[in-house]
N, C-alpha and C positions, 0 to 999 in steps of 0.2 A: 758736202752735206754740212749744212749750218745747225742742223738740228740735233739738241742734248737727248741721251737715252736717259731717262729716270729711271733709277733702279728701285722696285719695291721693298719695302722695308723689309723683309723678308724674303732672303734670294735663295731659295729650296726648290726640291723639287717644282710644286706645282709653280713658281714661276717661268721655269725655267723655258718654259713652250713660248710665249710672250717675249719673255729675253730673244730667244733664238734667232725668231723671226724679225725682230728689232736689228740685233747682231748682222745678219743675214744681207740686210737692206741697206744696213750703213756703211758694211763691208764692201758691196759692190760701187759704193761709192769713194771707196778709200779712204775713208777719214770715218774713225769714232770718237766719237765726246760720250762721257759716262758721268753721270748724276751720281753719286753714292752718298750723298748728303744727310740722306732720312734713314740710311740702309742700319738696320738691330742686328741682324743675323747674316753672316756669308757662309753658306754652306761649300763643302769642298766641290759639290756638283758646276754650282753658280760660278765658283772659282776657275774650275775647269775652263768653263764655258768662254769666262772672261777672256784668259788665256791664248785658248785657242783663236780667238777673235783679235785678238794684241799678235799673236805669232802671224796670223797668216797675212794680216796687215801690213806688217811692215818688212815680209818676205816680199812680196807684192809691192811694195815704195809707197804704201801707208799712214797713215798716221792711228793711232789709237792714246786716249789721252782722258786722264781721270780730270772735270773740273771741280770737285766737292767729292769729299769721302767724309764719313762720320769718323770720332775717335772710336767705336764701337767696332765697326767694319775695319779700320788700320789694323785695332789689336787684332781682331779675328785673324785680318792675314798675316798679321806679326807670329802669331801662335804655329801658321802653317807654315813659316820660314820663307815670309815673302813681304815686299814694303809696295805700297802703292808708283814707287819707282821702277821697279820692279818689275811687274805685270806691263804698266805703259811703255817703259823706256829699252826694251831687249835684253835685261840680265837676266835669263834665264834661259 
């Protein structure tokens, strides 16, 4: 999958049905690319979700991979004890 997932500026609940299904699609393709560019707010849900989607990826011989994160969304995950290395790259 050559295709970028943009992530809404605000990744809360109600995005997170849209994410899923995004997630979902890209996964059975083994490869995710993540937009977080324009992203204000990462709630812990979105964060979850990210996660889960980076784990099962690269259990599976995967790729999951941030191209653009905002400084806003780093700090978020900075505060949650996580680096955008982090979530793509298996420390965790």
């Amino acid at each position: 999958m050559n295709d970028i997932i943009t992530l809404q500026a605000r990744l809360d609940g109600a995005a997170l049905k849209t994410l899923s299904t995004d997630l979902t699609r890209a996964c059975s393709e083994r490869s995710v690319r993540i937009d977080a560019g324009g992203v204000t707010h990462l709630g812990a849900l979105g964060l979850q979700l990210l996660l889960s989607a980076s784990r099962t990826l690269r259990r599976d011989g995967g790729t999951f991979e941030f191209v653009a994160i905002s400084d806003r969304a780093s700090d978020q995950l900075a505060k949650m004890g996580l680096t955008p290395e982090a979530v793509s790259g298996g420390m965790i």
